[in-house]
C-alpha positions as CSV (number, residue, x, y, z in Angstrom):
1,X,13.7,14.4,16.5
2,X,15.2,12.3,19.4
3,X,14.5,8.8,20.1
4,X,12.4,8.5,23.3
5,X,13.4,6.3,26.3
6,X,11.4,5.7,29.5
7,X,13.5,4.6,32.3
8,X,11.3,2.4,34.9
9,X,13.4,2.0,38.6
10,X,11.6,2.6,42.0
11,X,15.4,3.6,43.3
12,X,15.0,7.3,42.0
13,X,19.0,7.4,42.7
14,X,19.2,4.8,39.7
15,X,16.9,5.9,37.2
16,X,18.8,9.2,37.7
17,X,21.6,7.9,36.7
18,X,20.8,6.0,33.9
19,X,18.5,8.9,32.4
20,X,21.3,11.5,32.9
21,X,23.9,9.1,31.2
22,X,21.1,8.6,28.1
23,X,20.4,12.2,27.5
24,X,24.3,13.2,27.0
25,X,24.0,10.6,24.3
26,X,21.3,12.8,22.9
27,X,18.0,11.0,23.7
28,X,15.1,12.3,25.0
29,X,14.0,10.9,28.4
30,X,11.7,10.1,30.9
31,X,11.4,8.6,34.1
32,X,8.7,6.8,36.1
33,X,9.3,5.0,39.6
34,X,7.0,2.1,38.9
35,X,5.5,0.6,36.5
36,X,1.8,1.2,36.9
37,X,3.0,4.9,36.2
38,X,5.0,3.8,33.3
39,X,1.9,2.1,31.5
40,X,0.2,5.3,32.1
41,X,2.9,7.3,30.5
42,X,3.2,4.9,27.8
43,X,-0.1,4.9,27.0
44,X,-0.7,8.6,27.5
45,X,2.8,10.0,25.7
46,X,4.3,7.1,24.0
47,X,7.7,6.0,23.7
48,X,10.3,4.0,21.3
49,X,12.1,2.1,23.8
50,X,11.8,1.0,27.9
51,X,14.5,0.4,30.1
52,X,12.8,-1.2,33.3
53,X,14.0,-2.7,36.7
54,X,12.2,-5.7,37.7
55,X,11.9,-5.4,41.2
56,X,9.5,-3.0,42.2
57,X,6.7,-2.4,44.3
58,X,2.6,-2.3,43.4
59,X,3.5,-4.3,39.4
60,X,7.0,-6.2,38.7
61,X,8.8,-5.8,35.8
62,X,7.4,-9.0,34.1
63,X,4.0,-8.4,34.6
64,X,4.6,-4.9,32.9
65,X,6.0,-6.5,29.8
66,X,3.0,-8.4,29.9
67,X,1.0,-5.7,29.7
68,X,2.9,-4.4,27.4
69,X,2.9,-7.3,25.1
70,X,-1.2,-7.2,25.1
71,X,-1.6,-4.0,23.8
72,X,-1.9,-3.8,19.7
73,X,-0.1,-0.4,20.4
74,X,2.7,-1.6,22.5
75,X,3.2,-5.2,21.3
76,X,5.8,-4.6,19.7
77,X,7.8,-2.3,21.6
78,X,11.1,-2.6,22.8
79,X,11.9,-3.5,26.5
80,X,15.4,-4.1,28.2
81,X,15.0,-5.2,32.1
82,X,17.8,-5.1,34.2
83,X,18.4,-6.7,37.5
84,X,20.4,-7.8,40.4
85,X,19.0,-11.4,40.5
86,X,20.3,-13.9,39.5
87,X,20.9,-13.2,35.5
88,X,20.4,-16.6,34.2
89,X,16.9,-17.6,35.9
90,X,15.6,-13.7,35.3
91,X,16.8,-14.0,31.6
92,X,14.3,-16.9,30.6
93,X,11.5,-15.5,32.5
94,X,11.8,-12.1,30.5
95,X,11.8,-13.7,27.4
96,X,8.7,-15.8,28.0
97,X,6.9,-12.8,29.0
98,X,8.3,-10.6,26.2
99,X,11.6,-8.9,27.0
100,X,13.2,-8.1,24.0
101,X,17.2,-7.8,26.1
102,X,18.2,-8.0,29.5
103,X,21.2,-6.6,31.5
104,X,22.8,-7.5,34.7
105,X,23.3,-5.3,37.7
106,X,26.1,-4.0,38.1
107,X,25.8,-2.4,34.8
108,X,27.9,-2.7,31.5
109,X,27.1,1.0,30.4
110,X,28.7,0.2,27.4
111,X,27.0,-2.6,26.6
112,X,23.5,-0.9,27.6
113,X,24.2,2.0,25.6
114,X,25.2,-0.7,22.7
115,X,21.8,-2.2,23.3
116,X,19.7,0.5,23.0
117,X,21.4,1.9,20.0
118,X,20.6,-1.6,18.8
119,X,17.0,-2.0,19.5
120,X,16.0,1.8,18.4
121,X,17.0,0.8,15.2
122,X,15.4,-2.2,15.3
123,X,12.3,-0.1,16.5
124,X,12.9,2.4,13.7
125,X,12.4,-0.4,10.6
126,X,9.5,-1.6,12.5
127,X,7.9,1.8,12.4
128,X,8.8,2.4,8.6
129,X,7.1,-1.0,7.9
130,X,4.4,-0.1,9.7
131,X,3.9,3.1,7.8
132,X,4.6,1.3,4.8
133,X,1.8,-1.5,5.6
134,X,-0.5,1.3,6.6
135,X,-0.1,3.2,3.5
136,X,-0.3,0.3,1.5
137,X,-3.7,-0.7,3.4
138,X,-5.0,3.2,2.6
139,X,-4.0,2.5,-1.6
140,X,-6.1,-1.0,-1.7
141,X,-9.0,0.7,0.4
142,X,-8.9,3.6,-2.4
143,X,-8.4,1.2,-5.2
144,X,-11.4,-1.0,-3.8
145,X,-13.4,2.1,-3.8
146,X,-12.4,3.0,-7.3
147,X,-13.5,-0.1,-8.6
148,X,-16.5,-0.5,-6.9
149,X,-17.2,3.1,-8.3
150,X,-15.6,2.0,-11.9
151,X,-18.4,-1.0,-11.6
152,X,-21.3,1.5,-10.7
153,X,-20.5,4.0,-13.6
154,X,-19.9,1.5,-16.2
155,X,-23.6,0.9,-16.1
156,X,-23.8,4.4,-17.8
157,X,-20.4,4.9,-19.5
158,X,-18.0,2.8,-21.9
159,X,-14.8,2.0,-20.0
160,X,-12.8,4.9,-21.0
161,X,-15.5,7.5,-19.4
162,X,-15.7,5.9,-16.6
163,X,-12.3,5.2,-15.8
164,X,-12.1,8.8,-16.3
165,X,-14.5,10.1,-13.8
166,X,-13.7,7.7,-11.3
167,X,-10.2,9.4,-11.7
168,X,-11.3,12.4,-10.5
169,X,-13.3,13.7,-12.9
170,X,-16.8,13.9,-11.0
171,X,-17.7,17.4,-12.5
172,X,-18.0,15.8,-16.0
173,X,-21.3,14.7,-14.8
174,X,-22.6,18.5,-13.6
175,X,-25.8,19.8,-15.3
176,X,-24.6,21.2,-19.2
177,X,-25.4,21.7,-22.5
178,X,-22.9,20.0,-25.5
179,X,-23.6,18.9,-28.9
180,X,-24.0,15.0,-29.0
181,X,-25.1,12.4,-31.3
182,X,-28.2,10.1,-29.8
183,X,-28.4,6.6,-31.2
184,X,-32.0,4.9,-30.1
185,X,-32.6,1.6,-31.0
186,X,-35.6,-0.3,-30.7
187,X,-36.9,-3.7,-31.9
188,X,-39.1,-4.4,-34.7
189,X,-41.8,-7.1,-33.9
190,X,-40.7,-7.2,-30.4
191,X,-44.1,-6.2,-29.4
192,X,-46.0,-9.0,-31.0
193,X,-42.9,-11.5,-29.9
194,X,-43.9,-10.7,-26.2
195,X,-47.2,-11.9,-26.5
196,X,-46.7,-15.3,-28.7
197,X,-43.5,-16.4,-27.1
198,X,-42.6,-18.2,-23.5
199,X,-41.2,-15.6,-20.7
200,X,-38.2,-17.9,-20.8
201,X,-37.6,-17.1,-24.9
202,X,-38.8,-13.0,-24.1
203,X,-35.5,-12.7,-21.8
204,X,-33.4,-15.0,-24.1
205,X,-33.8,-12.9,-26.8
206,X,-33.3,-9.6,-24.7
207,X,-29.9,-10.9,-23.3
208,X,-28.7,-11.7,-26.5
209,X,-29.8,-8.3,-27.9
210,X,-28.3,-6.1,-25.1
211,X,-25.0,-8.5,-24.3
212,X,-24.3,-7.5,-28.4
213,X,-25.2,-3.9,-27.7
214,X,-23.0,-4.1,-24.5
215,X,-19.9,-5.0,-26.2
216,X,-20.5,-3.0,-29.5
217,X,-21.2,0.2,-27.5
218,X,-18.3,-0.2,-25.7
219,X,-16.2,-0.8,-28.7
220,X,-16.9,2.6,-30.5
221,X,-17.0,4.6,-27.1
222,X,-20.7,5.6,-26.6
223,X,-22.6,6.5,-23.8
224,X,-25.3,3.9,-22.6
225,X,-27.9,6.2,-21.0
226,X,-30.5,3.7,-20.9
227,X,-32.6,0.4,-21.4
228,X,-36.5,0.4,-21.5
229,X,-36.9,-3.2,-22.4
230,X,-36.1,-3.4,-26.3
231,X,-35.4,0.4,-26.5
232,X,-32.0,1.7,-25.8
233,X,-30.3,4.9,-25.9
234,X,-26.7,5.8,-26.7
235,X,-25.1,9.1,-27.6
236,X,-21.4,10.6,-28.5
237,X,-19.2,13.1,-27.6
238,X,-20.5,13.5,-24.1
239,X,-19.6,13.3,-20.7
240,X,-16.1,13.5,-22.7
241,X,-15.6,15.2,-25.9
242,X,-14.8,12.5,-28.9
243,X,-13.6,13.0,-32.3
244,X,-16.3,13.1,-35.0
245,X,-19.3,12.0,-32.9
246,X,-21.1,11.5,-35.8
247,X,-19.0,9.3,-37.7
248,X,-18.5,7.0,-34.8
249,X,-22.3,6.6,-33.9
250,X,-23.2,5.6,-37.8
251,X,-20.1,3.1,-37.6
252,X,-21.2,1.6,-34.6
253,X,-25.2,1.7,-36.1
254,X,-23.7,-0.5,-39.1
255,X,-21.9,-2.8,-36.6
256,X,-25.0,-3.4,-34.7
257,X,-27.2,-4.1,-37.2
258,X,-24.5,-6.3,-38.4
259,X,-23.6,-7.9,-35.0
260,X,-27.4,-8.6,-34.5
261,X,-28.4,-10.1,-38.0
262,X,-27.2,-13.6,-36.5
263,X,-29.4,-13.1,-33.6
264,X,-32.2,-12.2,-36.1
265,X,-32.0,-15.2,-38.4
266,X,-32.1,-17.6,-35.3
267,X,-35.5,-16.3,-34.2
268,X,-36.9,-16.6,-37.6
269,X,-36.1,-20.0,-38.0
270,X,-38.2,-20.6,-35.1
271,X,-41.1,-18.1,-36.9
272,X,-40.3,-14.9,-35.0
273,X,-39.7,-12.2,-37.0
274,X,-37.9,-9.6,-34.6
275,X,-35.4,-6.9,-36.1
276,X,-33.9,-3.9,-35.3
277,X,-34.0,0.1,-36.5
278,X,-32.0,2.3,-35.1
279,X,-32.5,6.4,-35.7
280,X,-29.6,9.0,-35.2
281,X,-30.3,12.9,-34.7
282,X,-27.5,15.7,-33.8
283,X,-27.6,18.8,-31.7
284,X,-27.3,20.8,-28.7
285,X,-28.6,19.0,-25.6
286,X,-28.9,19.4,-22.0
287,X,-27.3,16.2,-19.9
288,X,-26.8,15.6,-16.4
289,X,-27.3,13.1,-13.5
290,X,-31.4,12.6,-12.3
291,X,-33.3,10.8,-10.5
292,X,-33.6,10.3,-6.6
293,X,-31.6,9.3,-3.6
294,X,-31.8,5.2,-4.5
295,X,-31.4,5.5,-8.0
296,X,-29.4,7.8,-10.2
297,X,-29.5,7.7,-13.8
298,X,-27.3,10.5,-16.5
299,X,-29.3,11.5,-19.3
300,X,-29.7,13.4,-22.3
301,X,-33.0,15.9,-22.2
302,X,-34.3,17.7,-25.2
303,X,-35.2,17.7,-28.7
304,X,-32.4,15.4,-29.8
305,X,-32.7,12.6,-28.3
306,X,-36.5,12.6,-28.9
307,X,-36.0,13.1,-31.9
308,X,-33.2,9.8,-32.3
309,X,-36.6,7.9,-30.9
310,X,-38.9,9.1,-33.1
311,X,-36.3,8.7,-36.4
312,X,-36.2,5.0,-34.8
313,X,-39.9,4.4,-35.0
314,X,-39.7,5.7,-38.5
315,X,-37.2,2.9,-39.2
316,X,-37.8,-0.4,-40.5
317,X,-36.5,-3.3,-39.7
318,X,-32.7,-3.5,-40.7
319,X,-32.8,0.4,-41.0
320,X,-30.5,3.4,-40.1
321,X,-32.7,6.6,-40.5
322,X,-31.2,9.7,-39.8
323,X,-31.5,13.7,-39.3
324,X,-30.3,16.2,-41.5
325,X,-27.4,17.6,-39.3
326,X,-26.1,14.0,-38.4
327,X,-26.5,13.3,-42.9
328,X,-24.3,16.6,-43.6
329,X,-21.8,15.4,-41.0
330,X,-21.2,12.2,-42.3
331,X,-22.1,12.6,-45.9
332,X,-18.3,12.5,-46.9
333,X,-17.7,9.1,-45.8
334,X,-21.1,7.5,-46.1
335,X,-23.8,6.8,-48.7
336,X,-27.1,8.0,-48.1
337,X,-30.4,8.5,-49.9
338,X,-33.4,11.2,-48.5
339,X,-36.5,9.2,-47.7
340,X,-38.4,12.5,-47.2
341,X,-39.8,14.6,-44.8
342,X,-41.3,12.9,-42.3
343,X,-43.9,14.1,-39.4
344,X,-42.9,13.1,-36.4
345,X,-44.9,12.9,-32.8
346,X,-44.2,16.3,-30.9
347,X,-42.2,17.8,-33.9
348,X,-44.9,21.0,-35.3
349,X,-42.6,20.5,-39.1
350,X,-41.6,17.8,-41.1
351,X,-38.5,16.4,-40.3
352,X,-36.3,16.0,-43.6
353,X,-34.8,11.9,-42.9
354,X,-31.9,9.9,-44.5
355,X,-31.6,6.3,-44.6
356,X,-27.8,5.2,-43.7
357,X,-26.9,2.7,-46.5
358,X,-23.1,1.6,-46.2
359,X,-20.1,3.7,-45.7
360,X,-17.7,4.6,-48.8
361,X,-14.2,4.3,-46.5
């Protein structure tokens, strides 16, 4: 596409002349007869370079360069005045308004065309710059986005999930059913805790707890869905599928019961006896996002996870109980022993239960 020049003179037999010579070098032109048309065309069409007289009626050339100049749009725009005055005096007073060059009546038309060349090209890097700068601006607005969404969905999802979704991969979280493992864990003693200890000591012990949750979760790649005070529930395998679900959430039991026996022990030195049980169940489960316009929440509905809770309150403290499915699953790698059928709340049949001792690899 040709470079566009405006051509400003109020001698029409000039800026005939000039255009004419411009568009056998291939340019695209356009002329105006003063300069309060010329803003208007400038601001209406646009343009990459001006070529303007400075004597004219209704707006010299200088105060069109200053008008110019106080655009955003036009700042940086490139200007050549030309006139018969006298070339030194005009020359500093179109650089303190903004003239980028100036040329002398009679004119050099090899030196004009020289000049333009010149300054189009300077015009042209200032354009790819600007594209570049704009583009770059778009990226950090997108990557400020993605991390402010990477922030929001990392209350939900270890790093890898949500890194994912925020990628692009928003229809992970759609309404669906998928097999998962549901860790719940819940505190023994945390009950009677609350009522002997100091507020001050009840959220001490509850940052401790869920900071070495927090970083244990996200170690083995589970799903936070939620905190209720001491009881929290994590699952596998969903909103991405993982590699032996099972085996992961009994690894990551161990290394929680094993993260939080220090935790534990400092509390009973002080006569609080708070530990924690942790119950695992397998099976199909419907997951999606709930909730209401101010607060969202993706969660696991059905028998499993209720189950998880109620295999949870079955446990004592420093226990692992689990389901049969989640047993069968794991019992290659991992010792267990059958602690019987147990009934449940909301469960019409026993519920055959395993206690998780220690893995064998």
């Amino acid at each position: 596409m040709a470079e566009r020049i405006l051509v400003v003179d109020d001698q029409r037999t000039n800026a005939e002349m000039v255009s004419g010579l411009l568009r056998n070098l291939g340019y695209e032109v356009e002329v105006a007869l003063d300069a309060v048309s010329a803003l208007d065309i400038v601001r209406s069409k646009g343009t990459d370079l001006v070529i303007s007289d400075i004597l004219m009626p209704r707006m010299d050339g200088y105060e069109f360069v200053r008008q110019l100049r106080a655009s955003p749009a036009t700042t940086l725009l490139p200007v050549i005045l030309v006139t018969s005055a006298d070339p030194q005096t005009e020359r500093v007073k179109g650089i303190e308004v903004g003239a980028d060059d100036f040329i002398a009546k009679p004119v050099n038309w090899a030196e004009l065309f020289g000049r333009v060349k010149r300054l189009l090209h300077v015009k042209a890097l200032q354009d790819e710059i600007r594209e570049l700068n704009a583009r770059l601006e778009e990226r950090v607005r997108d990557q400020v986005a993605q991390l402010e969404r990477l922030s929001r969905m990392k209350r939900f999802f270890s790093r890898a999930v949500a890194e994912a979704i925020v990628a692009g991969g928003e229809e992970l979280l759609e309404p669906h059913r998928r097999e998962i493992t549901a860790v719940f864990l819940d505190l023994r003693g945390f009950t009677a805790f609350t009522d002997r200890a100091d507020p001050d000591e009840v959220m001490e012990l509850l940052r401790a707890y869920h900071a070495t949750l927090g970083r244990t979760v996200d170690d083995y790649g589970g799903t936070l869905e939620h905190f209720a005070g001491d009881g929290v529930m994590i699952f596998f395998n969903d909103p991405i599928e993982v590699d032996n679900p099972a085996e992961r959430s009994i690894r990551m039991a161990l290394a929680l019961q094993e993260a939080y026996r220090p935790i534990s022990d400092a509390w009973a030195k002080l006569g609080h006896e708070v530990g924690l049980g942790i119950g695992i169940a397998q099976g199909d489960t419907t997951l999606g996002v709930i909730g209401f316009e101010q607060r969202w929440e993706y969660a696991a509905i059905g028998n499993v996870p209720n189950l998880a809770a109620r295999l949870c309150g079955a446990a004592h403290s420093g226990e692992i109980i689990l389901d049969a499915q989640t047993e069968q699953d794991i019992v290659g790698i991992a010792e267990t022993e059958f602690v019987g059928a147990l009934t449940l709340r909301g469960f019409q049949q026993p519920v055959p239960a395993f206690r998780l001792k220690c893995m064998r690899r």
